[in-house]
ROFI-369875 format. One record per residue (C-alpha): residue number from 1; x, y, z. Coordinates in pm, whole numbers, padded with zeros to 5 digits, always signed. Each point is the difference from the previous one (the first is absolute). Layout:
<num: NUM&c1: X&c2: Y&c3: Z>
...
END
This chain:
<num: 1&c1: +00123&c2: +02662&c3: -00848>
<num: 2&c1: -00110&c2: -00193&c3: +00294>
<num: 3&c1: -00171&c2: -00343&c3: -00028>
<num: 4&c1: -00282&c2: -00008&c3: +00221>
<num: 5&c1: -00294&c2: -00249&c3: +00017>
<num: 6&c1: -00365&c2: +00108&c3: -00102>
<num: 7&c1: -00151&c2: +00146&c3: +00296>
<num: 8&c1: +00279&c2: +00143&c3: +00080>
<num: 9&c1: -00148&c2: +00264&c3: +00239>
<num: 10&c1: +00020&c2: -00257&c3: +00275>
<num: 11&c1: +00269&c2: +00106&c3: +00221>
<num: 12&c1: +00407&c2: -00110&c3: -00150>
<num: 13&c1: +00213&c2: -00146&c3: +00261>
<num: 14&c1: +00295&c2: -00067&c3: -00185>
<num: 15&c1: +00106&c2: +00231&c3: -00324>
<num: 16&c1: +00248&c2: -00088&c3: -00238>
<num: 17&c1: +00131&c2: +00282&c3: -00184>
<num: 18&c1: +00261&c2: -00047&c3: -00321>
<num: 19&c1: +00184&c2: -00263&c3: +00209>
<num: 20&c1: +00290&c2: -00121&c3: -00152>
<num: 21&c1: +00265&c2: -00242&c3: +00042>
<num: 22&c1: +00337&c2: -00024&c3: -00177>
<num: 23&c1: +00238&c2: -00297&c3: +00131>
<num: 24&c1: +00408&c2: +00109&c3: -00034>
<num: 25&c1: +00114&c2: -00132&c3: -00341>
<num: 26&c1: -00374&c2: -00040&c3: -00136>
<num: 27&c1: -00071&c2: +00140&c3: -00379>
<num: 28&c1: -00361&c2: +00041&c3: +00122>
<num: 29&c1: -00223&c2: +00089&c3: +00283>
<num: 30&c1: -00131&c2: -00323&c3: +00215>
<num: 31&c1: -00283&c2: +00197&c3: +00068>
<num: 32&c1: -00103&c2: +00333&c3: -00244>
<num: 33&c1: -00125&c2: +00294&c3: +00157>
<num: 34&c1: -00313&c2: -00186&c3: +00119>
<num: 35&c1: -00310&c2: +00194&c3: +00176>
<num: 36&c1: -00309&c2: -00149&c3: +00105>
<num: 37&c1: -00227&c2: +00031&c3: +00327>
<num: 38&c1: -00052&c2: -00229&c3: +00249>
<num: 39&c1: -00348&c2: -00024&c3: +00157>
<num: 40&c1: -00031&c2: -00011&c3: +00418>
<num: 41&c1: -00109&c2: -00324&c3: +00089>
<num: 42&c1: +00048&c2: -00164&c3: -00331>
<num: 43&c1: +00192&c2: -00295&c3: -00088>
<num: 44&c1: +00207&c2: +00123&c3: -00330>
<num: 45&c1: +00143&c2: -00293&c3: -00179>
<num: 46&c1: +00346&c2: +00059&c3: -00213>
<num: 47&c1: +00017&c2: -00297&c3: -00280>
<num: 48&c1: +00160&c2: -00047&c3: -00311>
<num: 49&c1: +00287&c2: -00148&c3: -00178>
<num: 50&c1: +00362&c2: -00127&c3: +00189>
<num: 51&c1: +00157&c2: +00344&c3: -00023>
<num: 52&c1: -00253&c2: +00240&c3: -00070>
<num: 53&c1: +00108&c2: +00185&c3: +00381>
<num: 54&c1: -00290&c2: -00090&c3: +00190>
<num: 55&c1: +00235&c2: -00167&c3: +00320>
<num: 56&c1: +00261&c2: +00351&c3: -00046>
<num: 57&c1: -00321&c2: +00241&c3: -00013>
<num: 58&c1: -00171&c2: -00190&c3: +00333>
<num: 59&c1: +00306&c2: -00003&c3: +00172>
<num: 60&c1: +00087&c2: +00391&c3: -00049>
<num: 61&c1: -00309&c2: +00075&c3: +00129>
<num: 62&c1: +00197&c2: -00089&c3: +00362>
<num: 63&c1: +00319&c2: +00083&c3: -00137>
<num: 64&c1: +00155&c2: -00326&c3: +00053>
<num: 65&c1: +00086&c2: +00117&c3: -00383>
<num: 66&c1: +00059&c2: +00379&c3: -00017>
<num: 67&c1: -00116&c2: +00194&c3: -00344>
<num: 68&c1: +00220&c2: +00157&c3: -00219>
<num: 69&c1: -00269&c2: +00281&c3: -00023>
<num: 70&c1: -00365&c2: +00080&c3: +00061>
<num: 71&c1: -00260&c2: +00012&c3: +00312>
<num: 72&c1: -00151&c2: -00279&c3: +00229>
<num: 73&c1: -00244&c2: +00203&c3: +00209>
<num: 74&c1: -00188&c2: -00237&c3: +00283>
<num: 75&c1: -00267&c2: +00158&c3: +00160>
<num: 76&c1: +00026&c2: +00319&c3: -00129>
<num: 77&c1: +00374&c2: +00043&c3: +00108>
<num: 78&c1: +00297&c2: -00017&c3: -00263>
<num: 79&c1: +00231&c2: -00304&c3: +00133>
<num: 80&c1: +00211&c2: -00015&c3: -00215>
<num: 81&c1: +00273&c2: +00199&c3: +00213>
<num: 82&c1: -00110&c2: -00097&c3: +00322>
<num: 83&c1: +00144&c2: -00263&c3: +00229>
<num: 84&c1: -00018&c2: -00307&c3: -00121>
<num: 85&c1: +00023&c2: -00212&c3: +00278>
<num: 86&c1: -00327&c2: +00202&c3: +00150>
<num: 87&c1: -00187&c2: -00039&c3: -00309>
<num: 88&c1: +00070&c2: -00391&c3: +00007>
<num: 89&c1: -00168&c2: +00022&c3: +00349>
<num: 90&c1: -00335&c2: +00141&c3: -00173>
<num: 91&c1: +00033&c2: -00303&c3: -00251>
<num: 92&c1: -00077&c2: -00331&c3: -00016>
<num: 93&c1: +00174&c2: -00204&c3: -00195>
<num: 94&c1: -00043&c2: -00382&c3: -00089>
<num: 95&c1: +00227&c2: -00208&c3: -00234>
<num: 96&c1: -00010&c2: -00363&c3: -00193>
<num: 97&c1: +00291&c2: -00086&c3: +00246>
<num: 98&c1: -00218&c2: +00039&c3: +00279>
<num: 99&c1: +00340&c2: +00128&c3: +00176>
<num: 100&c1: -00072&c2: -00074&c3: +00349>
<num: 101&c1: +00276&c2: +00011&c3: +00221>
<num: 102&c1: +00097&c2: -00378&c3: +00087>
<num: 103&c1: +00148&c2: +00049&c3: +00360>
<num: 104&c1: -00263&c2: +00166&c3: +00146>
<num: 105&c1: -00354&c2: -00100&c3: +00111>
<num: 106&c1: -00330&c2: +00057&c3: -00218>
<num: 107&c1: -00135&c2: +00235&c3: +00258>
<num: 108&c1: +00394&c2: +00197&c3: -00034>
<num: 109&c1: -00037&c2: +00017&c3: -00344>
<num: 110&c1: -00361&c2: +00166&c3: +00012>
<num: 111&c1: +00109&c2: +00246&c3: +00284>
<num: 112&c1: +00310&c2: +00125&c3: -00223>
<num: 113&c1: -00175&c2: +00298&c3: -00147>
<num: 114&c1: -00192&c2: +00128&c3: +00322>
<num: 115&c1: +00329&c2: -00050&c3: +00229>
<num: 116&c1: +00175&c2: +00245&c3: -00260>
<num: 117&c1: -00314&c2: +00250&c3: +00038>
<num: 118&c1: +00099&c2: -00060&c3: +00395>
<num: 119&c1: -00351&c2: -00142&c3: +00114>
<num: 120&c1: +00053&c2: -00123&c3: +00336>
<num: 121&c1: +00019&c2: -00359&c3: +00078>
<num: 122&c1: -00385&c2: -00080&c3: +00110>
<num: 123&c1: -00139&c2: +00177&c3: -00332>
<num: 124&c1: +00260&c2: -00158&c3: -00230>
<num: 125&c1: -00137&c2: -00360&c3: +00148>
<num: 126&c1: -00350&c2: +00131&c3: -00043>
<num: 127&c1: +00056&c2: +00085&c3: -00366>
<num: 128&c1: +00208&c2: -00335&c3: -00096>
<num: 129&c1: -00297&c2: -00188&c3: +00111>
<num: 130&c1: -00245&c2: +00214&c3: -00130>
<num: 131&c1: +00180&c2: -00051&c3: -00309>
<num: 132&c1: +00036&c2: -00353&c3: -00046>
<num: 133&c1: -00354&c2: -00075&c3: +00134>
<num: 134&c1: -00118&c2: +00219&c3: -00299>
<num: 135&c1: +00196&c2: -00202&c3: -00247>
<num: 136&c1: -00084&c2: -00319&c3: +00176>
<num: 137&c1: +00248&c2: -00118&c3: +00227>
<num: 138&c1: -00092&c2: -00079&c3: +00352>
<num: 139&c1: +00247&c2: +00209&c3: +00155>
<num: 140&c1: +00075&c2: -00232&c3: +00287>
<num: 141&c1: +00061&c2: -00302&c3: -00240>
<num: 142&c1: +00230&c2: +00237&c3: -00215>
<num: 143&c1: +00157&c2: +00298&c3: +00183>
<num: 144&c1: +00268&c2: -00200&c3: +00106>
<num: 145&c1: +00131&c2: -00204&c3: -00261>
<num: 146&c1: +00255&c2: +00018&c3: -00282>
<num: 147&c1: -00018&c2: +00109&c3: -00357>
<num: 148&c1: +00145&c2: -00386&c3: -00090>
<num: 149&c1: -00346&c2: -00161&c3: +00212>
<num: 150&c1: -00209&c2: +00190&c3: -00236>
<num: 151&c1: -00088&c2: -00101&c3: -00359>
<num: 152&c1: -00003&c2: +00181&c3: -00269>
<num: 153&c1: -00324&c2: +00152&c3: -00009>
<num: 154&c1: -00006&c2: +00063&c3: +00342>
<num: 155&c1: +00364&c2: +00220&c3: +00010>
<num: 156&c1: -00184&c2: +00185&c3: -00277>
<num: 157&c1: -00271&c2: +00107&c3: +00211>
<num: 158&c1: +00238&c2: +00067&c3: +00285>
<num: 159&c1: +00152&c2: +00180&c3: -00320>
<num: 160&c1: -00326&c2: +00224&c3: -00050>
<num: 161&c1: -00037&c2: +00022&c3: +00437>
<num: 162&c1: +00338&c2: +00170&c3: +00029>
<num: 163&c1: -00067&c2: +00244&c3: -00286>
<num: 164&c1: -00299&c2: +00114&c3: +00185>
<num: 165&c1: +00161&c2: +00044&c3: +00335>
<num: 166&c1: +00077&c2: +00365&c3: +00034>
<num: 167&c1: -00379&c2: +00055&c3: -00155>
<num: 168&c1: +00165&c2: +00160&c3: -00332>
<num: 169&c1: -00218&c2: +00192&c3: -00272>
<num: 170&c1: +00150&c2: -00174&c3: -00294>
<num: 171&c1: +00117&c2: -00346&c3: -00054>
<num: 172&c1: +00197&c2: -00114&c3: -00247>
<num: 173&c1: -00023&c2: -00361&c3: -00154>
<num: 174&c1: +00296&c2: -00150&c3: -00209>
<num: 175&c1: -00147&c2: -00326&c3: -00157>
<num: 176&c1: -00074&c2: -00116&c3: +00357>
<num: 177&c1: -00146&c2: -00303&c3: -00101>
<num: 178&c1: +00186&c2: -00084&c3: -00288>
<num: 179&c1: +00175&c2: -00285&c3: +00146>
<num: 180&c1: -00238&c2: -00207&c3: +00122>
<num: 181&c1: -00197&c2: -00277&c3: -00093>
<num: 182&c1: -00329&c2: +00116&c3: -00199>
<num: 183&c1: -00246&c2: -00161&c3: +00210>
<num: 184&c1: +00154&c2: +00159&c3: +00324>
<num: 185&c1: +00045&c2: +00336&c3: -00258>
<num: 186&c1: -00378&c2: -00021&c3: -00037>
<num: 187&c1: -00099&c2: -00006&c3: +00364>
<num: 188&c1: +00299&c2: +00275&c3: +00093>
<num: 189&c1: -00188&c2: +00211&c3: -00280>
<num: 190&c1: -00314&c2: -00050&c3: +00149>
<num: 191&c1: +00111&c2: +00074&c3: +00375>
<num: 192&c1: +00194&c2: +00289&c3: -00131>
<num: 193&c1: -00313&c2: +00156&c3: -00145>
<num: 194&c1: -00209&c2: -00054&c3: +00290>
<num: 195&c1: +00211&c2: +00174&c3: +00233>
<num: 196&c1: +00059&c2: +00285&c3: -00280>
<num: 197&c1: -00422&c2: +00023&c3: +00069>
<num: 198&c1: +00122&c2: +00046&c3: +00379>
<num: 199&c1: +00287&c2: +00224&c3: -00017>
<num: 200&c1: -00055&c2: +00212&c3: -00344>
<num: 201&c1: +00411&c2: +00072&c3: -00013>
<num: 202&c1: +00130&c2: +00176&c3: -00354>
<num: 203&c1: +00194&c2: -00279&c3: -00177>
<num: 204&c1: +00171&c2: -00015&c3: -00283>
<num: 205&c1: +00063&c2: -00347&c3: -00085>
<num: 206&c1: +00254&c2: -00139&c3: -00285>
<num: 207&c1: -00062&c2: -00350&c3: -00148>
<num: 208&c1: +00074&c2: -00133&c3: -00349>
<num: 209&c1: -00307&c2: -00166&c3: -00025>
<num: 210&c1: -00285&c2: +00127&c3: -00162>
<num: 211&c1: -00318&c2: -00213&c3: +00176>
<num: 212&c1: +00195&c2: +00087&c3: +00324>
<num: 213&c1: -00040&c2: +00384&c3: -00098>
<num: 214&c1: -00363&c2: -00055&c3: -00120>
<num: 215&c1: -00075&c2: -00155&c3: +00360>
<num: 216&c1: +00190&c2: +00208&c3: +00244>
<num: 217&c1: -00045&c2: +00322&c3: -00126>
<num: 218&c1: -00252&c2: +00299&c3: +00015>
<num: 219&c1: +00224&c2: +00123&c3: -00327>
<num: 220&c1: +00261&c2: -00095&c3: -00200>
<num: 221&c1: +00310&c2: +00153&c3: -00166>
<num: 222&c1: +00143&c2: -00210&c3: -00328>
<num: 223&c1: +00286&c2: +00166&c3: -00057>
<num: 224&c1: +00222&c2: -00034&c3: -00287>
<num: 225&c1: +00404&c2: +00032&c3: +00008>
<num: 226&c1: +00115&c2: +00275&c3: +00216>
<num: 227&c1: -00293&c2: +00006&c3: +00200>
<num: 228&c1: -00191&c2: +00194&c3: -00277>
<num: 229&c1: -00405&c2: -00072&c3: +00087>
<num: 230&c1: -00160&c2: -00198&c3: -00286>
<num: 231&c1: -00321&c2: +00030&c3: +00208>
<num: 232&c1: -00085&c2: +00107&c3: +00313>
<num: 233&c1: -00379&c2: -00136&c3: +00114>
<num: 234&c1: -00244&c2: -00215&c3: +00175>
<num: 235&c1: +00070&c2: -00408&c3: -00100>
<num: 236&c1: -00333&c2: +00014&c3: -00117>
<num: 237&c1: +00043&c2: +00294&c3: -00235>
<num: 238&c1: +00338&c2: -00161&c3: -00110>
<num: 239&c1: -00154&c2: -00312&c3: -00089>
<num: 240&c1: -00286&c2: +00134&c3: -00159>
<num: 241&c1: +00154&c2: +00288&c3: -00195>
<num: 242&c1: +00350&c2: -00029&c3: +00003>
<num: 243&c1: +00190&c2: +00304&c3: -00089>
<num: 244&c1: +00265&c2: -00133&c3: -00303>
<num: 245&c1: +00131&c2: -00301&c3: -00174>
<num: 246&c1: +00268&c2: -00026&c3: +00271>
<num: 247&c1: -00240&c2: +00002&c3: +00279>
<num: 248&c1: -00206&c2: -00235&c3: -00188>
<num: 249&c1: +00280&c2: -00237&c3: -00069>
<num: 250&c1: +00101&c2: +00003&c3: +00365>
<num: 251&c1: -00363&c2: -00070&c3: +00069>
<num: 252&c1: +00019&c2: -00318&c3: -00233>
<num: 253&c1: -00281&c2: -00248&c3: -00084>
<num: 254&c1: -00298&c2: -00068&c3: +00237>
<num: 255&c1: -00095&c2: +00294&c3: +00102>
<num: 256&c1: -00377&c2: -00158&c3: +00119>
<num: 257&c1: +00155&c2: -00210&c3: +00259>
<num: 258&c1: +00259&c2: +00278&c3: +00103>
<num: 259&c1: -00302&c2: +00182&c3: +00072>
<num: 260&c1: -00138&c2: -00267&c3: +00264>
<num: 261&c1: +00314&c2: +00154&c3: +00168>
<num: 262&c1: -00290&c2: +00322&c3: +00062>
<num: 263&c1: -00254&c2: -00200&c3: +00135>
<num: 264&c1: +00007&c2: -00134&c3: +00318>
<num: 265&c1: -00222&c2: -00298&c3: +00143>
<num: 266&c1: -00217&c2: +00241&c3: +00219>
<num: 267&c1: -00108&c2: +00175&c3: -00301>
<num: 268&c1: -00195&c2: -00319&c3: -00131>
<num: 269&c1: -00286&c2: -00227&c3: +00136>
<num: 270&c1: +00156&c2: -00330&c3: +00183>
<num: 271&c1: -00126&c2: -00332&c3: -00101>
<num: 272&c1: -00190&c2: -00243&c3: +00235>
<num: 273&c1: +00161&c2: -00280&c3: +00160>
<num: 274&c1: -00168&c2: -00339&c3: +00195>
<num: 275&c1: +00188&c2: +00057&c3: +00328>
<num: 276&c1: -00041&c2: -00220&c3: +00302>
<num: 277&c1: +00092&c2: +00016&c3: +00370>
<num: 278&c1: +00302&c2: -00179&c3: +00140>
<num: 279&c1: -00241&c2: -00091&c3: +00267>
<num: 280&c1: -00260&c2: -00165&c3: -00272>
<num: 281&c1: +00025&c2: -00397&c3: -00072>
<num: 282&c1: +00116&c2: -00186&c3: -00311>
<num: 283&c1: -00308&c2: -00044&c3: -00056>
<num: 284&c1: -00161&c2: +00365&c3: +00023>
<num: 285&c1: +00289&c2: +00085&c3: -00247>
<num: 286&c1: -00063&c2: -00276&c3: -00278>
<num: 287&c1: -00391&c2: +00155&c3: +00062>
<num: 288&c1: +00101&c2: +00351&c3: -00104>
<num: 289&c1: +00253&c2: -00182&c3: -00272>
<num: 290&c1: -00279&c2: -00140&c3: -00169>
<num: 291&c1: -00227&c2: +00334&c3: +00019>
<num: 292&c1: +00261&c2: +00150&c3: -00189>
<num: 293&c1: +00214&c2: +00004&c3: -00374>
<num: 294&c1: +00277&c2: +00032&c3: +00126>
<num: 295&c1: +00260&c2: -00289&c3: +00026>
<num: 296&c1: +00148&c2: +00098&c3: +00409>
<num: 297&c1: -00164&c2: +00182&c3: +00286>
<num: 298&c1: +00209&c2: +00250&c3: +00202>
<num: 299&c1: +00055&c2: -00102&c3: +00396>
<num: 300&c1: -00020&c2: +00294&c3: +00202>
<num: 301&c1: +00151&c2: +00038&c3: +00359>
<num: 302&c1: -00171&c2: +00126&c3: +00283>
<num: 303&c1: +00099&c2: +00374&c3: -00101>
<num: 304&c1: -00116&c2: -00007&c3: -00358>
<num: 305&c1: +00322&c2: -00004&c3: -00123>
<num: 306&c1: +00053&c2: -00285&c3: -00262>
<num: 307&c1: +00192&c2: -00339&c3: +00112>
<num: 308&c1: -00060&c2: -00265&c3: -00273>
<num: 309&c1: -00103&c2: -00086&c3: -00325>
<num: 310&c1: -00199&c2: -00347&c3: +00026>
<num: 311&c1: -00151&c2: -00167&c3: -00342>
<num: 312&c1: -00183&c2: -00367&c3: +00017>
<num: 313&c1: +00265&c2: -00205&c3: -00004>
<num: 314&c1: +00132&c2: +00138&c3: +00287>
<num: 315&c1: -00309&c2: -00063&c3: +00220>
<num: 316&c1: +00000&c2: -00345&c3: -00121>
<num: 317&c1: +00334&c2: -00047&c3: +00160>
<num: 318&c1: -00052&c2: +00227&c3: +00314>
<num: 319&c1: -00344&c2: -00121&c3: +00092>
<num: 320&c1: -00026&c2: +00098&c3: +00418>
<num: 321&c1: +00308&c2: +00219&c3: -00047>
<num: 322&c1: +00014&c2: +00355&c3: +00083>
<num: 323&c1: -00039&c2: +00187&c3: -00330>
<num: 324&c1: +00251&c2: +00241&c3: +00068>
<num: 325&c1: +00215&c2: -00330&c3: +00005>
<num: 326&c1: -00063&c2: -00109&c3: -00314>
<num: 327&c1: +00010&c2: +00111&c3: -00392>
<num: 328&c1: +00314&c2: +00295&c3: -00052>
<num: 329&c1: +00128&c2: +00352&c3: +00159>
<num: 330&c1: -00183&c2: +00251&c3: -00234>
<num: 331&c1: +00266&c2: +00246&c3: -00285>
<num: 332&c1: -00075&c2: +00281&c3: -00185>
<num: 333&c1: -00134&c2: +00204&c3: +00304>
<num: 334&c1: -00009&c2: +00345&c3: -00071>
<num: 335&c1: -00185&c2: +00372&c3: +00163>
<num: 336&c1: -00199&c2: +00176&c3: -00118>
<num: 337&c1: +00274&c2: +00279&c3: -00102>
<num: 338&c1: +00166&c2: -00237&c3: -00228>
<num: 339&c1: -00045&c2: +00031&c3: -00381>
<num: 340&c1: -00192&c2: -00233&c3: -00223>
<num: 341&c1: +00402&c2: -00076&c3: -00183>
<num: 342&c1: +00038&c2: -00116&c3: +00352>
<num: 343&c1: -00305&c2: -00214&c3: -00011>
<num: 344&c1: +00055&c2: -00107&c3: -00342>
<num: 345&c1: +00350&c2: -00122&c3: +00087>
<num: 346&c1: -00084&c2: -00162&c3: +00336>
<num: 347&c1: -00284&c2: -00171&c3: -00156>
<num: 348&c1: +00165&c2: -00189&c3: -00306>
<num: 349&c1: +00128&c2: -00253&c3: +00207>
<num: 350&c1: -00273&c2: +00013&c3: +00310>
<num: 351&c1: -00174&c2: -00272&c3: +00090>
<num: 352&c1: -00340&c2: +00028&c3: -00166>
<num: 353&c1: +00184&c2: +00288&c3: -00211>
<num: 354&c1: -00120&c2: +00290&c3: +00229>
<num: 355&c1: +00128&c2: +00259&c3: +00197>
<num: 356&c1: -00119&c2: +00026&c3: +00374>
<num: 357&c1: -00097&c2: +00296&c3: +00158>
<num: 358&c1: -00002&c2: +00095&c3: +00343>
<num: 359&c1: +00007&c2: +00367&c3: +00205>
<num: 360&c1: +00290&c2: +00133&c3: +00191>
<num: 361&c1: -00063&c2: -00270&c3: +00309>
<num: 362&c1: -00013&c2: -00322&c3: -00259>
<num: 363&c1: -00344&c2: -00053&c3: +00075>
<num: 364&c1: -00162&c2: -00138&c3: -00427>
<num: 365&c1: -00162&c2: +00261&c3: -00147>
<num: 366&c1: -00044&c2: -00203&c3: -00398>
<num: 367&c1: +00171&c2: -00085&c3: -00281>
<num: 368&c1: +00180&c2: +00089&c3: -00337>
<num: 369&c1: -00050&c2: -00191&c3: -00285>
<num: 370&c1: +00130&c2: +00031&c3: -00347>
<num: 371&c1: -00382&c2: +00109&c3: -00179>
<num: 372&c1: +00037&c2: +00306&c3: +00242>
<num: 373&c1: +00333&c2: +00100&c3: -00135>
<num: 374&c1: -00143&c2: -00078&c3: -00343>
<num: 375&c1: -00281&c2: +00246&c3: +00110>
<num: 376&c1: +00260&c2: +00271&c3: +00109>
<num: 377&c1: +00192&c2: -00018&c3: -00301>
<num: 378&c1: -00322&c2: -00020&c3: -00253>
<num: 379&c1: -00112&c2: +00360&c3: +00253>
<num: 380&c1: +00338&c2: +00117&c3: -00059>
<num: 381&c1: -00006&c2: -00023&c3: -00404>
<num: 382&c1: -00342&c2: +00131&c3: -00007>
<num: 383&c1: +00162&c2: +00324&c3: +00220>
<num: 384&c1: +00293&c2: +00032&c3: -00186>
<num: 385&c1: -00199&c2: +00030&c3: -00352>
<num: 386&c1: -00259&c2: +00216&c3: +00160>
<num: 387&c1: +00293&c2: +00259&c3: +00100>
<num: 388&c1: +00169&c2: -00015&c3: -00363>
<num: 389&c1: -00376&c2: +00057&c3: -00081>
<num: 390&c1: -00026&c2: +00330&c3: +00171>
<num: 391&c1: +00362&c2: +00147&c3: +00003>
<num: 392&c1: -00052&c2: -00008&c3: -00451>
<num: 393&c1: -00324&c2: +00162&c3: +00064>
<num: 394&c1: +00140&c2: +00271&c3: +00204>
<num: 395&c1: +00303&c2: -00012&c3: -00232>
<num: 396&c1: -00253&c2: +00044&c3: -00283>
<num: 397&c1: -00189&c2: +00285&c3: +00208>
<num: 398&c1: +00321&c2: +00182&c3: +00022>
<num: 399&c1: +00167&c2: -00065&c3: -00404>
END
C-alpha cells in the first residue's frame, strides 16, 4: 500500500511503488519494498537511523543506485527503465561533498547541466548569473573563480546553484549541509528555505538529524531498517502525535523546544529597541540611553540597517566620535524567515541576549528576546493539550 501524506489529493510528483533494493551477497533488502508519494513542490525529508536506507532509497530515485524491483514514476511517467543519463538531466542533485569540479571556474561548474541540455552560449551565461545572484553571489565577483577561493559555505551554495541549472522538477539533497559548521548550517538552512519560497522545486532531502528534518521539511519520513516508514507526516503532527515507540524514541526528549523548529520569527510580535542614527551625537545617544531600560542602544546607518551596539561606557570613552565608530559590530542577526530555535540559539550568547531582526535589505525591523520564546513555547503547550483535548473527544464520539 502506498504511503502518501494527508491531503494527498494535491497533485504526486514523484511515486514510489514497492521499491526495493538487494545489494549482491546481502541476507536482506537495504531498502524493503517501500511506497510512498511525494507531493509537487514539497520538500520530503528522509531521516532515521545509520542504515535504515534513506541515502540508497534517495539515490534510486535517479538511478545512480538501480532497484532490484519495483516502480519510480516522476511526473506521471514510469522511469525506472528509461535512460538514465536523461532522467539525471530532469534532476537536481546536491551532496554533503559539495562535489564541485576543482579545475574549472564557478560560473563552469553552474553552466554544466544547461551545456549538456545544449543551451547556447549567451543563455547558459544568462542562467549562471541568474543563478548565483539568486543564491547570493555577485556574479561578477564570483563567476570566475575557483572552487579552492571559495569557503565552505559558499561552494555549498555554488553546490545548490549548479543543481538548479538545467531548471529541473526535482532536486535531490544528500545531507548537503552536514559538513559544515552549525552556525554557517543555520544560515545555509535559512537561505535554502527562502529560495525554496522562490522556486517551489520537489525535494526529497536525506539528513540524520532530526531538528534538521523538523526545519527543512513540509513532511517527514522516519523510516525504520530497510526503509520501512515508521511515520510518514507533517513535523508538527510528528512531534505532537507521534506514530510508535520507535518514532517516539527517535524523536527523544524536548519535544517543546523541537517545536520552536515550527515557528518562525515572523509569526510573533518583535520587541522594541532604543535605536539611534549614526549621524546623532554622543550625546543624543546617552539621551535616548537614559529614556530607556535597556543597558545599549543600537547605532543605525544611514540605510536602517544596524551597525553597532553602543552601551554607556562606550560613550564615555568615544565622546565626539562617530557612533558608528564606537561600542561593537552587532551578532545574532537574523530574517524574518528564520525560526525562533534560530533566535533562541543566536541569542544565548548576544550581546544584550537578543536576537536582531531585520527584512531582506538589513534595514532593523526589532528584536527577539528570550520572554518571547518563553511565550511561544507556553502558546505551544497550551496547543498541544488543547489538540489531545479534542482528538479523545472525537475518539470518545466515535468508541
Amino acid at each position: 500500500m502506498t504511503q502518501s501524506p494527508p491531503e494527498a489529493q494535491a497533485e504526486t510528483m514523484i511515486r514510489l511503488e514497492g521499491l526495493t533494493k538487494r545489494f549482491p551477497g546481502a541476507q536482506r533488502n537495504a531498502v524493503d519494498g517501500l511506497s510512498m508519494d511525494i507531493r509537487k513542490g514539497e520538500i520530503v525529508v528522509l531521516v532515521g537511523p545509520s542504515g535504515c536506507g534513506k541515502t540508497t532509497t534517495m539515490k534510486m530515485i535517479n538511478r545512480i543506485i538501480e532497484p532490484s524491483s519495483g516502480r519510480i514514476v516522476l511526473g506521471g511517467e514510469d522511469v525506472t527503465t528509461t535512460n538514465p543519463d536523461r532522467l539525471r538531466r530532469r534532476i537536481g542533485y546536491v551532496i554533503q561533498q559539495i562535489g564541485l569540479f576543482p579545475h574549472i571556474t564557478i560560473g563552469e561548474n553552474v553552466a554544466t547541466v544547461p551545456k549538456l541540455l545544449g543551451w547556447d552560449a549567451a543563455r547558459v551565461r544568462a542562467r549562471v548569473d541568474e543563478l548565483l545572484a539568486t543564491v547570493n553571489m555577485d556574479p561578477e565577483e564570483y563567476r570566475d573563480r575557483f572552487p579552492r577561493q571559495l569557503s565552505g559555505g559558499q561552494q555549498q551554495r555554488v553546490g545548490v546553484a549548479r543543481a538548479l541549472g538545467g531548471d529541473p522538477e526535482v532536486m535531490l539533497m544528500d545531507e548537503p549541509f552536514g559538513a559544515i559548521d552549525p552556525i554557517t548550517r543555520d544560515r545555509l538552512q535559512n537561505e535554502f528555505l527562502r529560495l525554496q519560497a522562490e522556486v517551489r522545486k520537489t525535494i526529497v532531502f536525506v539528513t540524520h538529524d532530526i531538528d534538521e528534518a523538523i526545519k527543512m521539511g513540509d513532511r517527514i519520513a522516519i523510516l525504520q531498517e530497510g526503509s520501512r516508514i515508521a511515520q510518514y507526516d507533517t513535523p508538527e503532527k510528528i512531534l505532537t502525535a507521534p506514530a510508535n515507540d520507535f518514532v517516539r524514541d527517535f524523536i527523544g526528549g524536548g519535544a517543546s523546544l523541537k517545536r520552536l523548529s515550527l515557528s518562525r520569527v515572523r509569526d510573533i510580535e518583535l520587541a522594541a529597541w532604543p535605536t539611534v542614527s549614526a549621524a546623532d551625537s554622543t550625546d543624543q545617544a546617552h539621551r535616548v540611553l537614559r529614556e530607556s531600560d535597556r543597558s545599549s542602544v543600537l547605532v543605525l546607518d544611514t540605510e536602517g540597517r544596524p551597525a553597532r551596539w553602543v552601551g554607556a561606557d562606550d560613550l564615555r570613552r568615544g565622546t565626539g566620535q562617530p557612533l558608528d565608530q564606537i561600542g561593537t559590530r552587532p551578532q545574532a542577526v537574523i530574517e524574518p524567515r528564520a525560526t525562533l530555535n534560530d533566535a533562541l540559539n543566536e541569542l544565548i550568547s548576544a550581546r544584550n541576549a537578543v536576537s536582531i531582526v531585520v527584512d531582506e535589505d538589513g534595514r532593523f525591523l526589532g528584536v527577539v528576546d528570550i520572554e518571547q520564546i518563553n511565550d511561544a513555547i507556553r502558546s505551544m503547550r497550551r496547543s498541544a493539550v488543547a489538540d489531545a483535548r479534542t482528538e479523545f473527544k472525537e475518539s470518545e464520539a466515535h468508541s
